[in-house]
Every structure is written in C-alpha cells, then in structure tokens.
C-alpha positions in Angstrom: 0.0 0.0 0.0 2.6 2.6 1.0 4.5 2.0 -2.7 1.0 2.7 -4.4 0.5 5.9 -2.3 3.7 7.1 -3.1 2.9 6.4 -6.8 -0.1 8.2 -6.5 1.6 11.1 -4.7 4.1 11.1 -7.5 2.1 11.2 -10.3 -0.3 14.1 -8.4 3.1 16.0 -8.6 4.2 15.8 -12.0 0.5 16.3 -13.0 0.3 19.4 -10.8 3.6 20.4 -11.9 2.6 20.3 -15.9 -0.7 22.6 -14.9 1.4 24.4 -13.2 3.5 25.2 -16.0 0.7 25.2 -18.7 -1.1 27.5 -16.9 2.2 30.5 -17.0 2.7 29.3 -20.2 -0.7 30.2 -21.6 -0.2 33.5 -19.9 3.8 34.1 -21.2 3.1 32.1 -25.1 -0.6 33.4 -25.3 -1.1 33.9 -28.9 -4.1 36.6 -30.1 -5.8 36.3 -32.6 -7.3 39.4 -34.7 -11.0 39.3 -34.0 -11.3 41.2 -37.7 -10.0 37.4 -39.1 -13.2 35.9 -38.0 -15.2 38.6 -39.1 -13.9 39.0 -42.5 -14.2 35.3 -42.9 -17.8 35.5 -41.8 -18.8 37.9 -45.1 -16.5 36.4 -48.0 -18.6 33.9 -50.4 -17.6 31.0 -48.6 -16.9 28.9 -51.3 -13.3 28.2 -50.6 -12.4 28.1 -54.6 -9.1 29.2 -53.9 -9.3 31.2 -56.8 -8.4 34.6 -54.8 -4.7 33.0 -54.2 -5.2 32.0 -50.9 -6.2 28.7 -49.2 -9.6 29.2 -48.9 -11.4 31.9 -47.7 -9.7 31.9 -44.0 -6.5 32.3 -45.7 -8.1 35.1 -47.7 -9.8 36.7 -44.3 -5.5 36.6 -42.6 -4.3 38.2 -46.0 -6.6 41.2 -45.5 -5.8 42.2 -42.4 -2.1 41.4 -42.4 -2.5 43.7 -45.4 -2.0 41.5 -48.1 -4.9 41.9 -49.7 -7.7 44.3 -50.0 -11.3 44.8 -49.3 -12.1 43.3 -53.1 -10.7 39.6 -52.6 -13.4 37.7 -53.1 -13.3 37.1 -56.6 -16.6 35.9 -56.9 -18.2 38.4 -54.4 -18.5 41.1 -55.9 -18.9 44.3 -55.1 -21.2 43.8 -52.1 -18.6 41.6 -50.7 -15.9 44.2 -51.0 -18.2 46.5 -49.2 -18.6 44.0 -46.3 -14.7 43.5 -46.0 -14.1 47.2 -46.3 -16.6 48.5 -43.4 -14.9 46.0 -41.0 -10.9 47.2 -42.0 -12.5 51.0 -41.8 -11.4 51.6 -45.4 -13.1 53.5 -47.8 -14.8 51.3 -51.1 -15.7 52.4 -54.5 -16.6 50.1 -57.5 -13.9 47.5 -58.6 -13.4 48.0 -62.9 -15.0 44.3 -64.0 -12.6 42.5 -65.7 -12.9 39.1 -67.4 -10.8 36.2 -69.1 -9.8 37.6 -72.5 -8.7 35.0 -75.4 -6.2 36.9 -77.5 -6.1 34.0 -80.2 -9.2 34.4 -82.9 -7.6 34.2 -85.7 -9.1 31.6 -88.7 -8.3 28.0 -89.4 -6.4 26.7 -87.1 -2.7 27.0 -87.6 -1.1 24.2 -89.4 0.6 20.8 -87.4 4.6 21.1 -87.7 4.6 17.3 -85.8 2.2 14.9 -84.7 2.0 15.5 -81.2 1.2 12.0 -79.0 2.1 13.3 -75.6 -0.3 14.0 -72.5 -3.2 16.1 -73.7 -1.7 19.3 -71.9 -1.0 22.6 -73.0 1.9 23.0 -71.1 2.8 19.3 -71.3 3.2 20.4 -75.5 4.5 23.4 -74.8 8.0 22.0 -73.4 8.3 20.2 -76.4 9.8 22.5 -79.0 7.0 24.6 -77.8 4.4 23.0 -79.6 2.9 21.5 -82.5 1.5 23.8 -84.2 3.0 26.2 -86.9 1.9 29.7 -85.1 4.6 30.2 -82.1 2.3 32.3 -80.0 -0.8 31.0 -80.5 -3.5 28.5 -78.5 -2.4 25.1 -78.8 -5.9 23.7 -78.1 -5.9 21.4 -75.6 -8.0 23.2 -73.3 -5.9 23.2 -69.7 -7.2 26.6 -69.1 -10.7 24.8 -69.3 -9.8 22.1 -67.1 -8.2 25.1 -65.0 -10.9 26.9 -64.5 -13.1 26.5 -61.2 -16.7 28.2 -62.4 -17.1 26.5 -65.8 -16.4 29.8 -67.8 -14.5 28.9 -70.5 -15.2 26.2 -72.8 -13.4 24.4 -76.1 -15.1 26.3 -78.8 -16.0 24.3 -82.5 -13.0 26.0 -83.8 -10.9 24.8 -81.4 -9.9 28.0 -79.3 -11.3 28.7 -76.1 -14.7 30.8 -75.3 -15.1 32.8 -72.1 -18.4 33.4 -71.0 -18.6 36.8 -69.2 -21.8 35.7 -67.2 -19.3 33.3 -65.8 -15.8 34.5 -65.4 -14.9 36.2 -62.3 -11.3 36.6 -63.5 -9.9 34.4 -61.1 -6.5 34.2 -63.1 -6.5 30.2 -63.3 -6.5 30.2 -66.8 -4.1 33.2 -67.3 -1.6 31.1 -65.4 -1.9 27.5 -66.6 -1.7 29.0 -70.5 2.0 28.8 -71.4 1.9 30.9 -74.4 0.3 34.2 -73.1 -3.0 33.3 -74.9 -4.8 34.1 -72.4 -5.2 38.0 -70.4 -7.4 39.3 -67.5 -8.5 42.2 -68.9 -10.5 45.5 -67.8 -11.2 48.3 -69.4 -7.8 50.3 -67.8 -5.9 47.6 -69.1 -7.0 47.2 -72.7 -6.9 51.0 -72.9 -3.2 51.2 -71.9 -1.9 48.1 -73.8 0.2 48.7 -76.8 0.6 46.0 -79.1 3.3 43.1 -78.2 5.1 40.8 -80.7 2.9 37.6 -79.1 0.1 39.2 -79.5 -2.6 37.5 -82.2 -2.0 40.3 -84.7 -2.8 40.3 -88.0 -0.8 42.3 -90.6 -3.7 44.9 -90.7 -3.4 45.4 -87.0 0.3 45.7 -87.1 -0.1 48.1 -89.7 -2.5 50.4 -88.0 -0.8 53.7 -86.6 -4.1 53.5 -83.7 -3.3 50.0 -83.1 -7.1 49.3 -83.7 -8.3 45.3 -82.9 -9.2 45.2 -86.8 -10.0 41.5 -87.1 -12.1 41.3 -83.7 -14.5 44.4 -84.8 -15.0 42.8 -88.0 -16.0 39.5 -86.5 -18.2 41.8 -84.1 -20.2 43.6 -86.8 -20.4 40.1 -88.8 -22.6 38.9 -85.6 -24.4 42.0 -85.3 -22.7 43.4 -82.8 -22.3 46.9 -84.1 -22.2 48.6 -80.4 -19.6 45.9 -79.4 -17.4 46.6 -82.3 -17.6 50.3 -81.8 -16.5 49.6 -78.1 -13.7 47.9 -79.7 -12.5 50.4 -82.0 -13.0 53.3 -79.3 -10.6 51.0 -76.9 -8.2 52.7 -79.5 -9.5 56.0 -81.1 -12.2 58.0 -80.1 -13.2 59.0 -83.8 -14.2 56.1 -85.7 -16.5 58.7 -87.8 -14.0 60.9 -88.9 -11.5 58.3 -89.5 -14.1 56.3 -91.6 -14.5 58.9 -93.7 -10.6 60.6 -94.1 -8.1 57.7 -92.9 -6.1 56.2 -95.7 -6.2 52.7 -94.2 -2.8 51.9 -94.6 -4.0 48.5 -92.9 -5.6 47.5 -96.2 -1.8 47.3 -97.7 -0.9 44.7 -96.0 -4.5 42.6 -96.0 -3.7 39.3 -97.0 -7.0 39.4 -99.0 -4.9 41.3 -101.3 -3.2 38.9 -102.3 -6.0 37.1 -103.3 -8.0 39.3 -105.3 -8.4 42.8 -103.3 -8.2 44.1 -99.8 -10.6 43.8 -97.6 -12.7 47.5 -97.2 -11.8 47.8 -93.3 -12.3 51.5 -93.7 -15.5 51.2 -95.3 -17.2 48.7 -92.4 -15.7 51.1 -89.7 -17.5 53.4 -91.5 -20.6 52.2 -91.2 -20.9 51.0 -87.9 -20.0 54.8 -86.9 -22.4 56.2 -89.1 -25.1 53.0 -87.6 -24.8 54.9 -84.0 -24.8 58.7 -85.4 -27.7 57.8 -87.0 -29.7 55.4 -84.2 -30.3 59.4 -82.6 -28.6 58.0 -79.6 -25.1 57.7 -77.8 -23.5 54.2 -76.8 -22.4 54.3 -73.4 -18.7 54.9 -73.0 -17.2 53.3 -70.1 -14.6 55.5 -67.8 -13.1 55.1 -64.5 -14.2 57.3 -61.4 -12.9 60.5 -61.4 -9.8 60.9 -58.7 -9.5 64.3 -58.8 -6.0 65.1 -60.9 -6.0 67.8 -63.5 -4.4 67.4 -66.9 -4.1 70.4 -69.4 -3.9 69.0 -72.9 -3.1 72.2 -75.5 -4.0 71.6 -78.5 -7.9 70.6 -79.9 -6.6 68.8 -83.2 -6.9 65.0 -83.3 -4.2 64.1 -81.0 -5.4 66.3 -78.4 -8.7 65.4 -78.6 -7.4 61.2 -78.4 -5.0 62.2 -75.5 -8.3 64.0 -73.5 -10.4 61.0 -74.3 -8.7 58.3 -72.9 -7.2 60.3 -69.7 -10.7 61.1 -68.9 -11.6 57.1 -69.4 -9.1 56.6 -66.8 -10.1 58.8 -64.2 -8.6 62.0 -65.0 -10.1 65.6 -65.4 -8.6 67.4 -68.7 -9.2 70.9 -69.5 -7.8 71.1 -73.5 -6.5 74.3 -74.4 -7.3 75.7 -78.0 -6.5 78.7 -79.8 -9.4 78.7 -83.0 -12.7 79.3 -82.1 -13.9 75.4 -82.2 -12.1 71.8 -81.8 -10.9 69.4 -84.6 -7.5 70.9 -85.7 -7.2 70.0 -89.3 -9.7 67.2 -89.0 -12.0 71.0 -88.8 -10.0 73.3 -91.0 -7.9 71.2 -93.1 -9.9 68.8 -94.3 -13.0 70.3 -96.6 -16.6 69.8 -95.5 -17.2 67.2 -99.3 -15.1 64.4 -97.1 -15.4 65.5 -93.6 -19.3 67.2 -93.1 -18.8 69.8 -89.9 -21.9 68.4 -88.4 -20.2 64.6 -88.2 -17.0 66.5 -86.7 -19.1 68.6 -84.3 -21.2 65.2 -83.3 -17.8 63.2 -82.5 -16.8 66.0 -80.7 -19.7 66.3 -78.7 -19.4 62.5 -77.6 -15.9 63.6 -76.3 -16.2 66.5 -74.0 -19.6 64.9 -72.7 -17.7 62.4 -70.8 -16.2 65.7 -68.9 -13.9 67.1 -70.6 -13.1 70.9 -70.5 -12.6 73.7 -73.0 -11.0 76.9 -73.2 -10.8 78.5 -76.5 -9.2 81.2 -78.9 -5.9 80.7 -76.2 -3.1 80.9 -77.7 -0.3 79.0 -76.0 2.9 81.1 -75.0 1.2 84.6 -75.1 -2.4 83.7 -72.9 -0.9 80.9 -71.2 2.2 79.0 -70.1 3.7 75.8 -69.0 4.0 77.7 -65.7 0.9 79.5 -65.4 -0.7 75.6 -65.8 1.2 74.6 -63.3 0.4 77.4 -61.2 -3.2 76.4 -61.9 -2.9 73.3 -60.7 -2.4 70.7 -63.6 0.3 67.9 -62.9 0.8 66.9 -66.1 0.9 68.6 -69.6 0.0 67.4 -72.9 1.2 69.5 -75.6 0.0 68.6 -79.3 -0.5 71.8 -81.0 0.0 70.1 -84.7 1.9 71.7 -87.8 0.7 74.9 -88.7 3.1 76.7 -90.2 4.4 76.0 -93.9 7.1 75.4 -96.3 8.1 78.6 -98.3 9.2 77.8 -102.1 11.9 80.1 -101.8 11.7 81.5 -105.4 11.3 85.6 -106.8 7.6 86.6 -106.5 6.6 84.5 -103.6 5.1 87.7 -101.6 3.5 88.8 -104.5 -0.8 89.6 -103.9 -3.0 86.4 -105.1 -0.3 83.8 -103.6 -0.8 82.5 -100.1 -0.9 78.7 -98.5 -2.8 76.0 -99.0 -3.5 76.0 -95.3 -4.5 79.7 -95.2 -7.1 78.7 -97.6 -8.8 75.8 -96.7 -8.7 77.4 -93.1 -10.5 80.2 -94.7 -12.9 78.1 -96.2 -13.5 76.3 -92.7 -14.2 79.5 -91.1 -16.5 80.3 -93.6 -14.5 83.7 -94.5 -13.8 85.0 -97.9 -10.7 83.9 -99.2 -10.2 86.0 -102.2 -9.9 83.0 -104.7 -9.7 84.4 -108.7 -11.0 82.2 -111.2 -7.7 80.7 -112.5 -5.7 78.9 -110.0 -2.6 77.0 -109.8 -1.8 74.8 -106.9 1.7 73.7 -106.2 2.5 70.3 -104.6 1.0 66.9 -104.8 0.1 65.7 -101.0 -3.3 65.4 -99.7 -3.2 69.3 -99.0 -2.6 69.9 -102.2 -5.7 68.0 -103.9 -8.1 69.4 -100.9 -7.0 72.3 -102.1 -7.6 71.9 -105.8 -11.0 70.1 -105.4 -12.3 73.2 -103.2 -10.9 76.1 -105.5 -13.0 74.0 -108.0 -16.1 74.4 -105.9 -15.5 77.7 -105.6 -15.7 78.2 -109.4 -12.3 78.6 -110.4 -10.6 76.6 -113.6 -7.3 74.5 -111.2 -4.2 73.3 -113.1 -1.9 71.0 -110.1 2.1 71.4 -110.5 4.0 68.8 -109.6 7.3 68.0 -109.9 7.5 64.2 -110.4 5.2 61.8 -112.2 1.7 60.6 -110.7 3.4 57.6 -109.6 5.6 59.7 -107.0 2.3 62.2 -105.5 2.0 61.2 -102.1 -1.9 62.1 -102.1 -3.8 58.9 -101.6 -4.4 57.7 -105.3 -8.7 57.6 -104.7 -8.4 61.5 -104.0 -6.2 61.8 -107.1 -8.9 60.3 -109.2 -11.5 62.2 -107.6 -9.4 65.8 -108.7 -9.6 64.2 -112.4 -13.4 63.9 -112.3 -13.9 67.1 -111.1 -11.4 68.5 -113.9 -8.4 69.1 -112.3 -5.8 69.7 -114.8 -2.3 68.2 -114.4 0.9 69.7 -114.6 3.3 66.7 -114.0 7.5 66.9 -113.9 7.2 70.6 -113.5 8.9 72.7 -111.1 8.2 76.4 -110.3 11.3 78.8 -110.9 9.7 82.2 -110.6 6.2 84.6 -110.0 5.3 87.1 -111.8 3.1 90.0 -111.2 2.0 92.5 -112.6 2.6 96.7 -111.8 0.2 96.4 -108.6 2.1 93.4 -107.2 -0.7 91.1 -108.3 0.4 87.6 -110.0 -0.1 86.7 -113.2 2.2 84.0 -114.5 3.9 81.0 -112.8 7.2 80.7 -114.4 7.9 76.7 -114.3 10.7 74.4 -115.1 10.2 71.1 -117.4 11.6 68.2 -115.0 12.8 64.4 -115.5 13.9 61.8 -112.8 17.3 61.0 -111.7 18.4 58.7 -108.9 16.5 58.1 -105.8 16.5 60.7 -102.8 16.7 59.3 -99.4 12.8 59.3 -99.8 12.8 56.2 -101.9 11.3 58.3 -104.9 13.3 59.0 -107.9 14.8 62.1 -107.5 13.4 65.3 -110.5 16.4 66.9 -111.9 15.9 70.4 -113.6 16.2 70.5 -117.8 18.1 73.2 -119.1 16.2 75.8 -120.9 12.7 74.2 -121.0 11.4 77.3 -118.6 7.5 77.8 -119.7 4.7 80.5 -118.4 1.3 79.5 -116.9 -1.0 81.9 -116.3 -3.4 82.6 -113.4 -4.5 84.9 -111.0 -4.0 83.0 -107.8 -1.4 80.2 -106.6 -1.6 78.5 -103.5 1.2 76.5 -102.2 1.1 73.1 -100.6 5.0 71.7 -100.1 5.0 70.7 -96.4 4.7 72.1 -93.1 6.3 71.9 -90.0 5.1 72.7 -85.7 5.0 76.3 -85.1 7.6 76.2 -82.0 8.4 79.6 -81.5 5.9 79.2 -78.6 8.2 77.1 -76.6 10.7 79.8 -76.2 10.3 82.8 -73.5 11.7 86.1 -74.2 15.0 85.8 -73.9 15.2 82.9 -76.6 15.0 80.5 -73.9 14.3 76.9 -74.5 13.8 74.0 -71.6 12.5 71.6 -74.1 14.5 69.8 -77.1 13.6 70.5 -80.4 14.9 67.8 -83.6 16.5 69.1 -86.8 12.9 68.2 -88.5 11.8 71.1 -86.4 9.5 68.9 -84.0 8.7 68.6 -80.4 11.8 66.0 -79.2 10.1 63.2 -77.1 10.9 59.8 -76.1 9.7 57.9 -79.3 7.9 55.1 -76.6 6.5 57.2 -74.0 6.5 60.5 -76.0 8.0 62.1 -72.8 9.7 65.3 -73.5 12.8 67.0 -71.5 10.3 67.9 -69.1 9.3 65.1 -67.0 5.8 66.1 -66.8 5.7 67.2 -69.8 4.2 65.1 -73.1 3.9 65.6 -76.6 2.0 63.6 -79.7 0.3 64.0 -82.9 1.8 66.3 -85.7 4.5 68.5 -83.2 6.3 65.4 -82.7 6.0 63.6 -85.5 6.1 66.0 -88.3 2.7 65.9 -90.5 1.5 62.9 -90.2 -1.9 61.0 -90.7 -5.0 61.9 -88.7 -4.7 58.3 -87.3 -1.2 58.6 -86.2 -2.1 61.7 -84.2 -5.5 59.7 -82.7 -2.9 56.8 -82.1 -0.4 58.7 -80.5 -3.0 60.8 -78.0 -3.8 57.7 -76.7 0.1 56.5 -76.2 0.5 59.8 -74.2 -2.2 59.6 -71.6 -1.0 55.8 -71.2 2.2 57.1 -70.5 0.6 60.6 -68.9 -1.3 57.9 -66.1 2.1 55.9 -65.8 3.8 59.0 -64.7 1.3 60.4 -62.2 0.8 57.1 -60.5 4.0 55.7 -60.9 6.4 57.9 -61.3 7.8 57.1 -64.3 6.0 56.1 -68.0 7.6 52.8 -69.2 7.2 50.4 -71.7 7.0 46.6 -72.6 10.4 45.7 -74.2 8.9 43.5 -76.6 6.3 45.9 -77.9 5.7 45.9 -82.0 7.8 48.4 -83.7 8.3 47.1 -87.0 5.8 44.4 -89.3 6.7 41.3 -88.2 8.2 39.3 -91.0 7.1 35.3 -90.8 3.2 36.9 -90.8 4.0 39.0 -93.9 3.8 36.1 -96.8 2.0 36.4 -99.7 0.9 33.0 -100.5 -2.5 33.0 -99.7 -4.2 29.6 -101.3 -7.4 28.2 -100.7 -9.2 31.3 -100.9 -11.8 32.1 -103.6 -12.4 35.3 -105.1 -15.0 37.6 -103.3 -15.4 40.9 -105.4 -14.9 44.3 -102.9 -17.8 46.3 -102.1 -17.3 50.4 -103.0 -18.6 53.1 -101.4 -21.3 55.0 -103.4 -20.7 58.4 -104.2 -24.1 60.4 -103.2 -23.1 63.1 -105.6 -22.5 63.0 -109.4 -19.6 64.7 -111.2 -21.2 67.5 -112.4 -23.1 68.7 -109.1 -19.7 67.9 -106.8 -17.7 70.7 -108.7 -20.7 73.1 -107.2 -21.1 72.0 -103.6 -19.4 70.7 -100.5 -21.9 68.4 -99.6 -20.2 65.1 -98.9 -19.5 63.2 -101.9 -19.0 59.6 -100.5 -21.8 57.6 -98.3 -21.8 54.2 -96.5 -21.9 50.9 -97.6 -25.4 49.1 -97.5 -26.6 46.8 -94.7 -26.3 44.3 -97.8 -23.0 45.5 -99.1 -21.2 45.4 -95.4 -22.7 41.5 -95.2 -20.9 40.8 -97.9 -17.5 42.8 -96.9 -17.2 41.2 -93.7 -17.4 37.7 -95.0 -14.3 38.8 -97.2 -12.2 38.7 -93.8 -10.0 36.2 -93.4 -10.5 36.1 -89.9 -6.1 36.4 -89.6 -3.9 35.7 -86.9 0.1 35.8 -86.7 -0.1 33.1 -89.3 -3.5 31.3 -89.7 -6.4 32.5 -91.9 -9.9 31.2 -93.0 -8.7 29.1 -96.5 -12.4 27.6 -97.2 -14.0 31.3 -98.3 -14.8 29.9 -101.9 -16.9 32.0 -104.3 -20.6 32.0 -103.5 -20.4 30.4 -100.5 -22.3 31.8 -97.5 -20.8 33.1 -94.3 -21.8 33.8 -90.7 -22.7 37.2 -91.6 -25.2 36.7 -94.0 -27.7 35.1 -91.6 -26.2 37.6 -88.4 -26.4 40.7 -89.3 -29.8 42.0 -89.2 -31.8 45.7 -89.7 -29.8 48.0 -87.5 
C-alpha cells in the first residue's frame, strides 16, 4: 500500500507540476488572434475556390488584415462583398473595374501541325516540347488546360478549337491566365486594354500591325459580322475616339498589307468602320462609353486637333479631369479646318466632338499658347501633367522671286478660310503647287468655288503622295495636271498682283533618301502659266516659337525636323511632366497617327502620375513582323470588294461641298465582312470559296 500511495503522490506531482506550467505558459506564449479574421471570414462567399490566391477563404480573411490583400478579394463576391470587408478594416470602397478572361487568339483556321503531337493532352505538357505542335509560335495550342483550369465552368473548347469565355461566368480568377503557357490568355479591364500597346505575341494580324491606332481590326469585324455593331464600336474606341471621322478621311494603310490582297483585293476595313459609326450617329442616340471614377488630378492638354482630342479621351476614361487648351474658335485641328466639308461634313466632326467633351472634358478657346498661357501659369493652376499637341501649322516657303506677291498665299491659309466660312479672295484661274493630300483638298475646293485648277507637280503621278482615290476624284472634277514641273519664278504685274507661274520642265534622276526618284531640272525648258491665284502646298512643319520665352530660352529639345523631341515610346519630353504627340512630334503625319499617338500619351501621362515614371514593354511591336508578312494565300476564292457610293454625281460635286461619299449598305457590309480572313500571326480562313455563304449573311440584321 505505502509503494501505491507514493505512486499516486508522484504522479499528483508531476500532473500538478505540468498545470502548473501550462497555466504561465498560456499566460507568457498566449497567442491573439485578430478578431477582424473571424469577421472578414464571416462575409466572404464561402466557397473556398481558392481562386483569390489563398487557401480558402480563412487564408483570404489573414491576408486582409495582415494587409495582403484588399477589401475586393473575393473574386466571386462582388462588389457587395468588397463593401462588407471594407466597413470591418474601416477603409473607404468604390466600385472594382470588371474585368474578365480575354482570349487573344481568334484568328481563322487553325494553324497548321509542324509534328504529330502524341504526348499527355496538356498545353503545357506540349509546350515543353519544341514549344508545340502547331505552326503559329504564340498561338493556342488547343488542348483546353485553361478549361480544365478553371473553377466556375467559364471557358469552354469552342468548334474552332480555341477557347470561349463566358462573361456571365468569369470572375477573372486568373487560373486560366496562369496555366496558358503561351500568353493566350489575359485578364483584362477596361484600364488595361486602354493602356496596352501592341506586343510581338500578340494575335496580330498584318492589318493590326499596320495600324498607326493600333485598332483590334480583325475582332470588330467578327463583331459587326454577328451584329454586334455597339460591341465593335466599343472595340474600336478601346483605340481611337473618332471612328467617324477616320471612316471617312483615314487612308487605311491596314488595307496594304490585308492578306485578302493577295487574293483578289483588300478587304474595305475602312468602309465597315464606317458604317458601324455612321449606324450609331444615326440610331439618334449615344452608346455608353465606359470610364473610371474620377480621382480628382487635373491634366491640361493644348492643342484641340486630333491628338489632343485622343490624348483628353482616354485620360478622362481613366479617371482623370482634362481641360484642353485651343487657340481657333472650335475643336478638330485640321480634321475642322484642313480637311473640306465634301469628305469630312462639320456636323459629323461637331457630333464626335460632342461624344468627347460629354464624358467631362473641359474647354478653353481662342488661347493661344505662349502669349495667354504657359507651362507655368498651368502649373500654377494646378495641372500635374501637360500634354502638348498643338499640330503643324506653319508652312514650307518655295523660296523662289515673286513669292510675296498679292494672289499667292498657302494651301492651309485657304482651306482654313474656307472652314471658317471667310472670304478667301480665290480668282478664277488657279494653280496649286505640290502633290500631298493638301494639295488636292486644295484643288478640289478652289473648283467648288468656281475657279478653272491646273496642279504642278514635280514628279510623275506615280511619285504624289496624295492617296491615289483623291487623285482620281481631282480628275473627275477637272483638275488639270501639270506633271515633272517645277516652279522657278512669280510674276506679277505693276500692282504686285500675280499673273504668271514661271515653271521648269523636269525628269527623274536617282532616288533621294525618300525612296522616290529624284526630279532633276532641264536646261532651258522654262515655260509660263498663267493665273491669278497660286496656292502652295509643299510641307509644313510645328510652329515652335511658342516654346521659347523672351529671352530665346528653351527648356525643351527641339529635332532638326523642327518637331517637339520626345521619347519615341513614351513620348516624354525633357520635361518630365511634360508630353507631346500628334503632328508637333512627328512631323505631319496621318490623322490616325495623331489619334494613335494621343492615346500613347495619356497611357504614359497615367504611368507617370501614378508611378512615377512612363515605361514600356520591351517586346512591344515596332516594325511588321516578318514570318506573318507572306504572300501565298491559297485556298481562298475570289469575293469581289464592295465600293462606297458616291451620293453626288460629277457634275453637281464641282458646285457644292456636300459630302461626296456615303456608307456601304446593310447588304454591301454583309458581304464585306465575309471577305475577312479572320487572320492571326499566321492562320487565316482558306475555305471562303466563291458564293459560298458566311456567318454574316444570316447575323447581321436591320440596325
């Protein structure tokens, strides 16, 4: 008995030892635990997807409030959720952007097999094997991992074998952005397809590497071939905010490199962007145009032309407030008094225009920049960034005798004139000198104002760098031709007015650094022409004296073209806060270079102000990329090209500026889109035969 009551007494001990050290240890190793965890945890979704990043949604309550993550977590929640979370960490909520699963890989037929692939049916199991079967190297290889990937059933295997997203469905989780090893597959939101510039893996189609606005060609065309005419405007404005104007002046360099071409003719990309513009001008109401919450940050953007106008757009889309600075009485830069009211109606301009500033954009005009207002007086005024995009006013002189002489002024003085609606002294026997786009502009509008036009250029018609359909459309209104002729001298008469261009006969030598042969002078073939005006169109250049303060100071860089000196990427200037785009930086340009690069500059405006500093991808598209440039196209049958209809006959155009050109038919635009080839890097539709029917024909209906 005593041995068991000493075991007894010994094992009381050690127990009431162990308490006794439990009990200070629970009091010295305590550990607490944030009451917020429990109570985060209590309002997420509860479905423990793991979809967030986090082991369920315990892991995803600790992550909040150790500050990993914030109020909007939940990926399925949604914005009630995020409220929820944010009322228990005290933090203020506003709307999360919606973003979605985004398959960048739409392109036609499948891509040809380089192998026969027998290995595990895994993307990225046939990825690792000289990175996969099929002949496209960025594209999807179709074996549907980001399906099996994907937790809510949102993306399925398509009949074309690329993957669908239903947008019902996706919560943009990011499963299937990280299972897909070729980048097929993006979370997008509207901030993010706004600021993306195009990439070298990207799915893009010659045309869309030939765009200057970087424009989703292929996918807007697929849009309007379902219908979709409000989703393929939302597409094209994800790029430019003037699909009207450039539908009706753009010189679609895209359609030069259309693989259609190759075939039989390009597709009319123009025309159907055209039309689906014209479909919502017409509809007597506005789509709605997405933008983020304002936060507050003032931007001055000087300069109302078409990069200004782009750069305003999309900073407002991303929260900003613009004010744009302009020193003519309305907006639209040359897109208002360049281009004449037969292509480019003032009530279409003034309607785009409307659409802009209505998102909240603000005006101030007839302010000329460098006399009414500075880059310190903005800053002064409280604007942290500055966009500066005033265009290229000022022109090229001929440098010959008789150039001051009364009756001889610009091309730009004049077609400004006619903008305004001023008198602009035209006589009835005019000569215009040069052979752009402002040269025939102004030649078909001295012809509507009743005067007899002869054009003098000094190369062939091959050489004009005028866009060859306005060429034609100076013939029909009889423009006369002057070719390989050179002006040497004016001549006027004792009161100063002109009455003679004095011209030199000219033949081509060796190429200039242009790429066009270069004229050389022949001796002693000088000839008169008479007239009583001459307007000359040779070039023109930024007006820049308004950088410089009066001492002939300079902070910014300005290039031996005479532009604006920027990064060519970010378009930053010497000025850190300080941006440029559009015609001052890259000399005259195309209207949808200046769109294109308004949008490059608020991208890299947003960058700045948020980040610090604008940056870039380094494997953003520069140049065409050369395996996607072939032009073997077989397999494809011959689909004639629809034309736009001229409104106007020859003989009433040379009276009035009505506009000449109008839109394709519902009929016509059926039968344009099903000329696509539906392109990728490298794939394209090859069973389009002639009279076979497309998707479009049975899609598309009445707008």
């Amino acid at each position: 008995m005593d041995m068991i009551t000493a075991s007894v007494l010994v094992l009381f001990g050690i127990g009431l030892t162990a308490a006794v050290i439990l009990a200070v240890a629970s009091k010295v190793l305590y550990v607490y635990e944030d009451p917020r965890i429990a109570q985060v945890e209590s309002v997420l979704a509860g479905a423990n997807c793991g979809g967030c990043g986090f082991p369920g949604c315990a892991g995803a309550a600790q992550g909040v409030v150790d500050g990993k993550a914030g109020a909007t977590v939940c990926v399925i929640g949604g914005d009630e959720v995020a409220k929820n979370v944010a009322a228990i960490m005290g933090l203020d909520f506003s709307s999360v952007e919606k973003k979605i699963a985004f398959v960048d890989c739409t392109g036609g037929t499948r891509a040809e097999e380089i192998y026969e692939y027998q290995g595990v049916k895994d993307c990225r199991a046939q990825h690792m094997l000289y990175s996969g079967s099929k002949m496209c190297p960025e594209g999807c290889l179709g074996y549907g991992t980001c399906v099996t990937a994907c937790q809510f059933g949102a993306i399925a295997m398509g009949p074309d074998g690329y993957p669908v997203v239903d947008p019902e469905l996706c919560t943009a989780c990011g499963g299937c952005e990280q299972v897909c090893p070729r980048g097929v597959i993006t979370i997008w939101g509207m901030t993010a397809r706004i600021k993306h510039l195009n990439e070298n893996t990207d799915c893009l189609a010659p045309c869309r590497q030939r765009c200057p606005g970087q424009i989703n060609i292929p996918r807007y065309i697929e849009q309007v071939s379902r219908g979709d005419f409000a989703g393929a405007l939302e597409t094209i404005r994800e790029r430019i905010p003037m699909p009207l104007s450039i539908g009706r002046v753009c010189p679609h360099p895209c359609e030069g490199v259309c693989r259609r071409g190759h075939v039989d003719e390009s597709v009319g990309i123009n025309m159907i962007k055209r039309f689906v513009a014209d479909w919502e001008m017409n509809s007597g109401q506005r789509l709605p145009i997405s933008c983020a919450p304002e936060n507050g940050r003032r931007v001055a953007v000087v300069g109302g032309g078409p990069a200004g106008l782009s750069c305003a757009f999309f900073l407002r889309r991303l929260g900003y407030s613009p004010t744009i600075f302009e020193s003519m009485p309305k907006l639209g830069g040359q897109l208002r008094y360049g281009i004449p009211e037969y292509r480019l109606p003032k009530s279409v301009l003034d309607w785009e225009i409307e659409g802009i500033l209505g998102l909240g954009v603000d005006v101030v005009t007839e302010q000329l920049f460098g006399k009414d207002f500075t880059l310190d007086s903005l800053a002064e005024d409280g604007f942290e960034a500055v966009f500066l995009g005033i265009g290229a006013w000022m022109n090229m002189t001929l440098r010959i005798e008789g150039e001051d002489s009364i009756g001889v002024e610009t091309g730009t003085e004049f077609l400004t004139k006619v903008g305004l609606g001023v008198d602009t002294g035209i006589g009835k026997r005019v000569v215009v000198i040069g052979g752009g786009n402002t040269a025939i502009d102004t030649a078909r509008s001295s012809v509507r104002l009743g005067a007899h036009v002869t054009m003098m250029y000094r190369r062939t018609r091959d050489e004009m760098p005028a866009h060859i359909e306005e060429i034609e459309g100076a013939e029909e209104e009889s423009v006369k031709y002057l070719y390989l002729a050179a002006p040497n001298r004016i001549i006027a008469d004792e009161s100063g007015h002109v009455t003679h261009v004095e011209y030199i006969q000219m033949q081509l030598g060796e190429p200039d650094d242009s790429g066009r042969r270069r004229p050389v002078p022949i001796e002693g073939s000088e000839s008169l022409i008479e007239c009583d005006t001459v307007y000359t169109s040779i070039g023109q250049k930024p007006e820049l004296s308004c950088l410089y303060d009066e001492n002939g100071a300079c902070t910014l860089e300005e290039t031996r073209w005479r532009t604006l000196g920027a990064d060519p990427e970010t378009l930053q200037t010497a000025i850190p806060n300080v941006f440029t785009g559009g015609d001052m930086h890259t000399g005259p340009a195309l209207v949808i270079t200046a769109l294109g690069e308004g949008r490059k500059a608020a991208r890299s405006i947003d960058q700045y102000l948020t980040e610090g500093v604008p940056h870039v991808s380094s494997n953003i598209q520069r140049e065409l990329i050369p395996y996607t440039m072939f032009t073997d196209v077989p397999d494809v049958g011959y689909r004639k090209r629809s034309a736009l209809p001229h409104q106007i006959e020859c003989d009433e155009r040379m009276c009035t500026f009505k506009e000449i050109e109008g839109p394709l038919s519902l009929e016509e635009v059926k039968h344009e889109t099903c000329r696509c080839l539906r392109c990728g890097l490298t794939c394209y539709n090859r069973d389009m035969v002639e009279g076979q029917e497309c998707q479009a024909e049975d899609c598309i209906k009445n707008p």
